[in-house]
VEXROBA-125065 format. One record per residue: residue in one letter; x, y, z of N, C-alpha, C in turn. Coordinates in steps of 0.1 Angstrom, whole numbers, padded with zeros to 4 digits, always signed. Atoms other than C-alpha are relative to their C-alpha. Last residue first. Layout:
BEGIN
AXYZXYZXYZ...
END
This chain:
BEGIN
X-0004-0009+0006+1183+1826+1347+0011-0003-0008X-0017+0001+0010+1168+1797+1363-0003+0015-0003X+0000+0002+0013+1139+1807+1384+0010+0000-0006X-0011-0010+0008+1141+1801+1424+0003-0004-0014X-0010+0005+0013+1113+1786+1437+0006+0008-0007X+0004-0006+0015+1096+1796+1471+0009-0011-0008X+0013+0000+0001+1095+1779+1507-0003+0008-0013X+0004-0010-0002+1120+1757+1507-0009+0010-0003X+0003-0009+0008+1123+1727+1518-0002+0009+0000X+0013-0003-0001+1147+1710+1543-0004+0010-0012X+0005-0012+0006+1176+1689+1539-0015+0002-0004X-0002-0010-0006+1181+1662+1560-0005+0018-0006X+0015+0003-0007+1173+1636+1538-0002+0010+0013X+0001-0011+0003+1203+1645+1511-0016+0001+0011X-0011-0013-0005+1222+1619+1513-0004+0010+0006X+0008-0006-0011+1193+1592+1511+0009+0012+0006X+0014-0001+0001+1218+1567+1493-0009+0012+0014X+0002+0002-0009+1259+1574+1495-0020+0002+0000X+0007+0011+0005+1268+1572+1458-0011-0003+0016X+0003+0015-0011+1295+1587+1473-0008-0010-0004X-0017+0002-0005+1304+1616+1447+0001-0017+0006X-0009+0005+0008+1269+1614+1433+0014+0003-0002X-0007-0010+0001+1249+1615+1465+0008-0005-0013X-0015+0001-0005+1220+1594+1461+0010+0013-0003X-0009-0001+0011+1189+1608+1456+0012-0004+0004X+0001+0008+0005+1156+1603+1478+0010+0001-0010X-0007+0008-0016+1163+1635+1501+0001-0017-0003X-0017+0002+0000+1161+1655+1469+0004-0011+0013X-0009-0006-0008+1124+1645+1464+0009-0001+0002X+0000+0002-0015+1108+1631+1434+0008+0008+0009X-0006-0011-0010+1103+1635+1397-0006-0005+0015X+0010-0005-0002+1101+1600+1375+0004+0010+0010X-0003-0006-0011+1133+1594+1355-0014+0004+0003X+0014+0006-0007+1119+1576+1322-0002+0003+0015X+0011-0001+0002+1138+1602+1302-0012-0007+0009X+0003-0013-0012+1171+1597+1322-0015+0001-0004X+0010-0004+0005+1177+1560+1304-0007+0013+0011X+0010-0001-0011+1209+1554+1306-0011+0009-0002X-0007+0010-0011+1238+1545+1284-0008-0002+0012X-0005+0015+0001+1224+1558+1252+0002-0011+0011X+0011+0005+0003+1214+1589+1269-0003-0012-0005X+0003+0005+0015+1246+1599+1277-0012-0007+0003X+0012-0004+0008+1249+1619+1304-0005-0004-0014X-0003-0004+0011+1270+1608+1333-0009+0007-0011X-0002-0012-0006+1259+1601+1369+0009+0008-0014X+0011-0009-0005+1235+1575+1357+0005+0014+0003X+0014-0007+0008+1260+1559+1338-0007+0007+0005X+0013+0001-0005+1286+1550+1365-0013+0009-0007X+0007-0010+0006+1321+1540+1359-0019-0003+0004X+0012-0004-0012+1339+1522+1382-0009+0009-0005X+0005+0013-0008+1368+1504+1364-0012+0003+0006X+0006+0006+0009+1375+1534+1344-0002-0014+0001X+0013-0008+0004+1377+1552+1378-0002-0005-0014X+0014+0006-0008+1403+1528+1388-0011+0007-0002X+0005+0020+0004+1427+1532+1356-0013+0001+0009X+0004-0004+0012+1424+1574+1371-0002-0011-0009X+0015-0007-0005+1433+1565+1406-0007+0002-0015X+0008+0013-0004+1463+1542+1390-0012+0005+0005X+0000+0012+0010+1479+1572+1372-0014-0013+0006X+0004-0004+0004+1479+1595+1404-0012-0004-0014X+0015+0005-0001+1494+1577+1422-0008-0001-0007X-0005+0011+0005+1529+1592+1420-0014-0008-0003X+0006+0006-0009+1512+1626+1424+0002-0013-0005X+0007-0002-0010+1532+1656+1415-0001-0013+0011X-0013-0010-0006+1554+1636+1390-0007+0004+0011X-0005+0008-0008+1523+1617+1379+0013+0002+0011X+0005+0007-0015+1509+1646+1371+0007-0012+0008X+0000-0013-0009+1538+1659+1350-0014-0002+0013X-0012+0004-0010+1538+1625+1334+0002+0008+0008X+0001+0012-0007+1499+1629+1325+0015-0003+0007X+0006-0006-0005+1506+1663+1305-0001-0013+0012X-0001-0016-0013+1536+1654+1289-0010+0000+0010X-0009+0006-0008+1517+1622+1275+0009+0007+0009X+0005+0009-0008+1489+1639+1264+0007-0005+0010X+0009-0011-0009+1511+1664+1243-0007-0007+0008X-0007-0004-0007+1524+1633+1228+0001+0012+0011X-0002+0010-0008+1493+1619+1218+0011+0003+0009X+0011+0003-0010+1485+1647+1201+0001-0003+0010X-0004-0012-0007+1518+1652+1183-0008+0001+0011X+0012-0002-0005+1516+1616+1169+0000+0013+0009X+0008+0005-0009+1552+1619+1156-0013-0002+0000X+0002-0008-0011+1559+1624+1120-0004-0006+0014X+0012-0005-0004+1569+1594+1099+0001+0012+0007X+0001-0018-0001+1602+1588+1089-0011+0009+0002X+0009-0010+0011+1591+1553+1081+0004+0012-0003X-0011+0004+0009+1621+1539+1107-0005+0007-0016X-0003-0013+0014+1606+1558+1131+0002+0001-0010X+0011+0001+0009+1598+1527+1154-0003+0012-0010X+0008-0015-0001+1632+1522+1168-0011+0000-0011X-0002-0005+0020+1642+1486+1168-0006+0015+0004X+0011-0007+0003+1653+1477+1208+0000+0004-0018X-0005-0010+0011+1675+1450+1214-0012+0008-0008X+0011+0003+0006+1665+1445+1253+0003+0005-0018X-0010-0007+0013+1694+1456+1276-0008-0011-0015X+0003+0009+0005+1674+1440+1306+0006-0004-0016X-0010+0011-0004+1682+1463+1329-0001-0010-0007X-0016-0007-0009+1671+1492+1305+0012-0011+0004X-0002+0001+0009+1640+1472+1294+0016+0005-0004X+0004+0009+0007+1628+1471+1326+0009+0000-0012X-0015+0006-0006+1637+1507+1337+0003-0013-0005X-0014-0005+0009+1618+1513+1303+0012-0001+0008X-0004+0006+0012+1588+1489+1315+0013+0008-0007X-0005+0012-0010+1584+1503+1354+0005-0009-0017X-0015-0005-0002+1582+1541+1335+0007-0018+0009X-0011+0001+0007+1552+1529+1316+0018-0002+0006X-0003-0017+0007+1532+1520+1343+0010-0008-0009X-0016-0003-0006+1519+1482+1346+0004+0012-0008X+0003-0006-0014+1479+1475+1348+0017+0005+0008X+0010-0011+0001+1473+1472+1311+0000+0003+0019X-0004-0012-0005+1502+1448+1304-0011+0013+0007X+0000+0008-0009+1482+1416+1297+0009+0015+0006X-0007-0009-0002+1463+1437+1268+0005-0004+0014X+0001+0001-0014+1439+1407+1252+0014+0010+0000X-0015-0010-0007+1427+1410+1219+0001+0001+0013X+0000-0007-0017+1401+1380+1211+0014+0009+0001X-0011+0001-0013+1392+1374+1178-0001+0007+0010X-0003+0009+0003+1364+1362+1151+0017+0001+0013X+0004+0011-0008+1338+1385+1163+0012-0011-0002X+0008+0013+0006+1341+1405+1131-0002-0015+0010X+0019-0003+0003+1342+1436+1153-0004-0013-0009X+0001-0007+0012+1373+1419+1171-0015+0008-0007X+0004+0005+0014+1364+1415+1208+0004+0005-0009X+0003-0004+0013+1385+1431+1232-0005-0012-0009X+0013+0009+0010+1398+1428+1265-0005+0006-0005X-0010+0005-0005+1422+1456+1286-0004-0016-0010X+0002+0007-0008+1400+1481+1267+0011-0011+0000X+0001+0011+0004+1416+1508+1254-0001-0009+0008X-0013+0006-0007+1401+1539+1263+0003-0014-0015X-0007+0010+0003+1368+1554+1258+0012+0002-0001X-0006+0002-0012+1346+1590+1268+0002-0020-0004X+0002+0011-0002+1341+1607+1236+0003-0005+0012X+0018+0000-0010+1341+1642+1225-0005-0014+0005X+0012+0005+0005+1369+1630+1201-0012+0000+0005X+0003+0001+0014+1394+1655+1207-0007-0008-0010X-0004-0015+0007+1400+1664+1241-0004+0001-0013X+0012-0007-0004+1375+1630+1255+0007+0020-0002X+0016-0003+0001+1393+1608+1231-0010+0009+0004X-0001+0001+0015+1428+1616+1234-0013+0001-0003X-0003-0015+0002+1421+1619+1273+0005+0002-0016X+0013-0006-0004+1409+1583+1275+0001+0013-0001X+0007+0003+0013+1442+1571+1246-0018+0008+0008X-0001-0010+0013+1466+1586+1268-0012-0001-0004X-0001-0014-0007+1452+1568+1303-0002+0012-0010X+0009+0003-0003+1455+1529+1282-0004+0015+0006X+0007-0002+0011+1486+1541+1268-0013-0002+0001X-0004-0011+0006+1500+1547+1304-0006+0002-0012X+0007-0010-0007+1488+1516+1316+0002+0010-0005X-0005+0001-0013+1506+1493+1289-0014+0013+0010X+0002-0013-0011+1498+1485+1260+0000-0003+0015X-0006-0004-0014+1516+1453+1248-0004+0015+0004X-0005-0011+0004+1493+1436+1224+0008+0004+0015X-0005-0010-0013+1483+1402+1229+0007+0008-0007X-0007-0014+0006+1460+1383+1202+0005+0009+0010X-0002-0017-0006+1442+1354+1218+0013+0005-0009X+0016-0004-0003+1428+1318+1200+0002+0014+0008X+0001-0010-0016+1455+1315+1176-0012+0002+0007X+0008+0007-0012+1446+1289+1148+0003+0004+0014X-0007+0003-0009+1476+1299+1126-0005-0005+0009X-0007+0011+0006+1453+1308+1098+0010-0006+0012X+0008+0013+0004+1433+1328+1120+0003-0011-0003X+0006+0000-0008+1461+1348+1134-0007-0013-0007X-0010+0013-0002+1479+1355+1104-0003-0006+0013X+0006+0013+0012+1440+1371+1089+0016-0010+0008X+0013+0007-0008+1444+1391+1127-0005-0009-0016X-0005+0009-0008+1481+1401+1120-0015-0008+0004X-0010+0013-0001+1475+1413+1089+0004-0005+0010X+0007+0008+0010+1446+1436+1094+0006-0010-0002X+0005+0004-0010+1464+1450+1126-0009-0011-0008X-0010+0011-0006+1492+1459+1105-0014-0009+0009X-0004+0009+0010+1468+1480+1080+0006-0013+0004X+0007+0007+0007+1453+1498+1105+0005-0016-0012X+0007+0005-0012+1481+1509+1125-0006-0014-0009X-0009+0014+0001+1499+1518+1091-0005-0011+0012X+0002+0014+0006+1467+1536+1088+0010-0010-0002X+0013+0007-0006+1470+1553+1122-0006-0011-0012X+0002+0020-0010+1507+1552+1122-0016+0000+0002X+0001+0014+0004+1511+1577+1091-0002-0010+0010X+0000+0011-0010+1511+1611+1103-0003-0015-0004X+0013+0005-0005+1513+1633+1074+0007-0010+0008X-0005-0006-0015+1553+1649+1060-0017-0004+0011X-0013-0004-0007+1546+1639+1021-0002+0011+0019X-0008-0012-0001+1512+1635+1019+0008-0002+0003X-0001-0013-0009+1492+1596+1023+0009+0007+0000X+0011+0000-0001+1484+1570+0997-0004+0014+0012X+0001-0004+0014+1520+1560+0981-0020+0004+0003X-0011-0010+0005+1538+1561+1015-0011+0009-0015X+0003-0011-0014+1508+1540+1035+0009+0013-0010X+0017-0005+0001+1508+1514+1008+0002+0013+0008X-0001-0009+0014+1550+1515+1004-0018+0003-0002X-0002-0013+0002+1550+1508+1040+0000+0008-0011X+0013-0016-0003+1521+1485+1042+0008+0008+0001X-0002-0012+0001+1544+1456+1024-0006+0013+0000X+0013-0009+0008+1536+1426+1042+0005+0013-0002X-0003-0012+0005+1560+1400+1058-0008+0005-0011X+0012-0006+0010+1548+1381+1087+0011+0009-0007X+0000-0010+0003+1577+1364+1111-0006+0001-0016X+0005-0007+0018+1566+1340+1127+0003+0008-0002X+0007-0009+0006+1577+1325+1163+0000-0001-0015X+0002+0002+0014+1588+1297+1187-0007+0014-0006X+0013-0002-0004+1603+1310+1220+0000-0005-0020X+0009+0008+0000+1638+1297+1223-0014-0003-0003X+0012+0002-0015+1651+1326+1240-0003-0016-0005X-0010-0002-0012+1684+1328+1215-0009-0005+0013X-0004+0006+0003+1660+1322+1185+0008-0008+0014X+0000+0009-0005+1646+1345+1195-0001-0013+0004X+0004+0000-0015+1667+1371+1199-0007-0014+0002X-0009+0005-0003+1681+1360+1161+0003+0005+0020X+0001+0019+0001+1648+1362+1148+0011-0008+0008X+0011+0009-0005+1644+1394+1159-0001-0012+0002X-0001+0002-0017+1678+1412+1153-0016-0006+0006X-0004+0010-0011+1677+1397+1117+0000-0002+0017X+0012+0010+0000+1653+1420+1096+0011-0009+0009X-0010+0007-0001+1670+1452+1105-0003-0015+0000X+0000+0010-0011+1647+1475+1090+0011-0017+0000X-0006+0002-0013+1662+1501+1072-0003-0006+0012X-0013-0002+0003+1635+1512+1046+0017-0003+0014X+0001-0012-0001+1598+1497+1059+0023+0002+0001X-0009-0010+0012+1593+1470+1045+0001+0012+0001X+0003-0008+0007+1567+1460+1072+0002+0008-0015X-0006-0005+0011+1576+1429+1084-0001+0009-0009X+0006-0004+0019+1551+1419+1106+0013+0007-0001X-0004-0013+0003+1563+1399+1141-0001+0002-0013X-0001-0001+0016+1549+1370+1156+0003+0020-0003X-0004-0013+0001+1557+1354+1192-0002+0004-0016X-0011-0003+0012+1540+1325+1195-0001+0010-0003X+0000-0008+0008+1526+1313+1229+0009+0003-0011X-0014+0001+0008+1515+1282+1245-0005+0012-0006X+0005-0005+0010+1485+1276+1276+0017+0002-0011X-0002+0009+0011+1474+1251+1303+0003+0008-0011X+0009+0006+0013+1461+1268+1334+0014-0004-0010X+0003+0014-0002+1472+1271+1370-0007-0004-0009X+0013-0003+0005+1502+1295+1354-0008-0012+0009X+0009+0004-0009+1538+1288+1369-0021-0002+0000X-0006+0010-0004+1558+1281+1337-0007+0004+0015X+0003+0014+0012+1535+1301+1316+0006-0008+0010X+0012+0003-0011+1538+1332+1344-0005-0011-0006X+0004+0002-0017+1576+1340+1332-0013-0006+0005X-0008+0012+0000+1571+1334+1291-0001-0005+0019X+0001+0015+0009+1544+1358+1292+0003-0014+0004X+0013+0001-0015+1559+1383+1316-0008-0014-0008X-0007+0005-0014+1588+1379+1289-0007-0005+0012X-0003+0014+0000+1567+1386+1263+0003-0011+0006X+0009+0012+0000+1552+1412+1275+0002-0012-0003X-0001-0002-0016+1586+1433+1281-0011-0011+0000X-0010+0009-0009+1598+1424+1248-0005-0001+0011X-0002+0015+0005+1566+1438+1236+0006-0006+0001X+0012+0007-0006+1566+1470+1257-0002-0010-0007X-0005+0001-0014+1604+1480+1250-0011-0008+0000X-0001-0012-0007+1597+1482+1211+0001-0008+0016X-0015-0004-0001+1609+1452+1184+0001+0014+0011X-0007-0012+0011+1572+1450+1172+0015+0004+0003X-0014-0004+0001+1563+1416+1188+0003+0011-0011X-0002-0016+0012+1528+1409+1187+0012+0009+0004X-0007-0012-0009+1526+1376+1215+0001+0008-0012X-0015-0006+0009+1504+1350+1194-0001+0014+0007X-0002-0018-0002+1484+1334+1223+0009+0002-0009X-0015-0005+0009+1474+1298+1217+0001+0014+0003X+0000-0009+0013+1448+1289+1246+0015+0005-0004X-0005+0001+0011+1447+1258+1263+0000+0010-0011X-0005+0014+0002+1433+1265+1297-0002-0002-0013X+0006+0014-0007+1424+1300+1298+0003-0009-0002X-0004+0012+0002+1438+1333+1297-0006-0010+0002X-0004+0000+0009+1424+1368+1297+0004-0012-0009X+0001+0013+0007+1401+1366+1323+0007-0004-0013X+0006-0007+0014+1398+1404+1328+0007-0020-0006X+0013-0008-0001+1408+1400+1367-0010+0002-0013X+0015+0008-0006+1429+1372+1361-0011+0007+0005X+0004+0011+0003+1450+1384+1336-0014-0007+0005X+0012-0003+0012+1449+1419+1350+0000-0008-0008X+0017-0003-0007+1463+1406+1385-0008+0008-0015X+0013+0011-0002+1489+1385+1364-0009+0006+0008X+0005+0011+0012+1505+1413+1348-0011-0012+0004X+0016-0011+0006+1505+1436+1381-0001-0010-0012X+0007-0003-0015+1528+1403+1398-0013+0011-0008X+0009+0009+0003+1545+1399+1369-0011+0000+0005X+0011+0000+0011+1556+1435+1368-0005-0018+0000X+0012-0008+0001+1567+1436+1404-0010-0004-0014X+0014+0005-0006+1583+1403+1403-0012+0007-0002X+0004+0016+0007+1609+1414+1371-0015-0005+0010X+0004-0004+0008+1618+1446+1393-0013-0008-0008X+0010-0001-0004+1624+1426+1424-0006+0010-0009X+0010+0008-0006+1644+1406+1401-0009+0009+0008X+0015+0007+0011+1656+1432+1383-0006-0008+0006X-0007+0008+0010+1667+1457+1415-0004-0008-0014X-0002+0009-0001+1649+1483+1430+0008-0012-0008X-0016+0004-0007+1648+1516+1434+0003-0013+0004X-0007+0002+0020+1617+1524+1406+0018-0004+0012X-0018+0000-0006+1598+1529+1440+0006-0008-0008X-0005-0007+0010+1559+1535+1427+0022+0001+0005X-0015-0002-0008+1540+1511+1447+0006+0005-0016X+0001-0016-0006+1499+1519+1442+0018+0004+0001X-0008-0003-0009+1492+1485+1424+0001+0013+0002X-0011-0012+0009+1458+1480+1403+0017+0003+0014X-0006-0008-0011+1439+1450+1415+0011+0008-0006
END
């Protein structure tokens, strides 16, 4: 169940409810959790991983299943990171964790151009190390904290520039089958995680620390999406629900549905493909020539 309430005028607790509240309806819609699973929480020191954590921590102590998480955070070596403000948050919570340290910034530095975008194979690289510290640790879920908004970017990233129509799914197999990514955020806006993170004075690390370039792409995307949402508070969540409802037949990939074995029949036998509404078209009468493409 995707929420529709967009009133940022509220306090933290009814802040705090809302997002558990959308966290646990894409838990239990996309089954994320089950009785006794380890979850390592993936802590990068940014708003949306504190914020998961917490939702986390929050729906653990009422949950009607059985489960423990460990916060783990990579170590990148990346110049000016503050290696204590993590351990010593949480330390402060209590929450058991790891901290991974692997040196992908000097890989990434010493392999890609002065002034190049670096987070897709620093991406890479971290995602490699957290899924071998994973295994060994005997995790059985991998939580990332995208949120709805990155989930939205990433379908208009793909279908402007990779002719593709994908997302990121809220659940995830690895390709070597050996893990589960789960995205317990995937049904809560961005802008409900920065008030969040706001009232909640969260010690944030800034993720620049590489001196990377932005993702320019992506952020053009995200312009474009907030300026709707601006318009049409909504707007956002109608657009999640249509990748809940997708419908091969009225698309065109061939892969996905088999149009070739389509045998020809009359329009009054077609559903409508807005509605879906069967026999739409049974009214309509034929006519008495045929009109030739041009």
């Amino acid at each position: 169940m995707i929420s529709t309430h967009s009133d940022l005028a509220m306090n933290l607790k009814s802040l705090e409810k809302r997002l558990t509240y959308l966290t646990a309806n894409a838990i239990r819609d996309y089954r994320m959790v089950e009785d006794g699973d380890h979850i390592m929480v993936c802590l990068s020191g940014g708003k949306d991983s504190y914020a998961m954590l917490e939702m986390l921590r929050l729906l653990r102590e009422r949950a009607p299943v059985r489960f423990d998480i460990t916060a783990v955070n990579l170590d990148q070596k990346q110049p000016g990171w503050p290696e204590y403000t993590l351990p010593d948050y949480l330390n402060q919570l209590g929450v058991n964790y790891r901290i991974l340290e692997q040196d992908t910034y000097t890989v990434v530095k010493s392999v890609l151009p002065e002034g190049k975008t670096m987070c897709s194979l620093c991406s890479r690289l971290r995602r490699g190390a957290l899924y071998t510290a994973a295994e060994e640790m005997g995790m059985t879920k991998i939580a990332l904290g995208h949120h709805r908004d990155d989930l939205v970017e990433t379908l208009f990233l793909n279908m402007f520039y990779g002719g593709r129509l994908a997302s990121m799914p809220p659940k995830l197999k690895s390709n070597d089958g050996k893990h589960v990514v789960i995205r317990p955020l995937a049904y809560v806006p961005e802008r409900y995680l920065e008030e969040y993170a706001a009232r909640k004075a969260f010690p944030i690390i800034p993720c620049n620390l590489c001196g990377s370039q932005p993702n320019l792409k992506r952020a053009e995307i995200k312009r474009m999406i907030r300026a709707w949402e601006k318009d049409d508070p909504n707007r956002l969540n109608i657009i999640l629900r249509s990748m809940q409802n997708v419908r091969p037949s009225h698309l065109a990939d061939t892969e996905r549905y088999d149009f070739a074995s389509l045998e020809g029949g009359t329009a009054a036998a077609m559903p409508d493909p807005v509605t879906g509404e069967v026999n739409a078209y049974a009214d309509l009468k034929p006519t008495a020539k045929t009109v030739p493409l041009t």
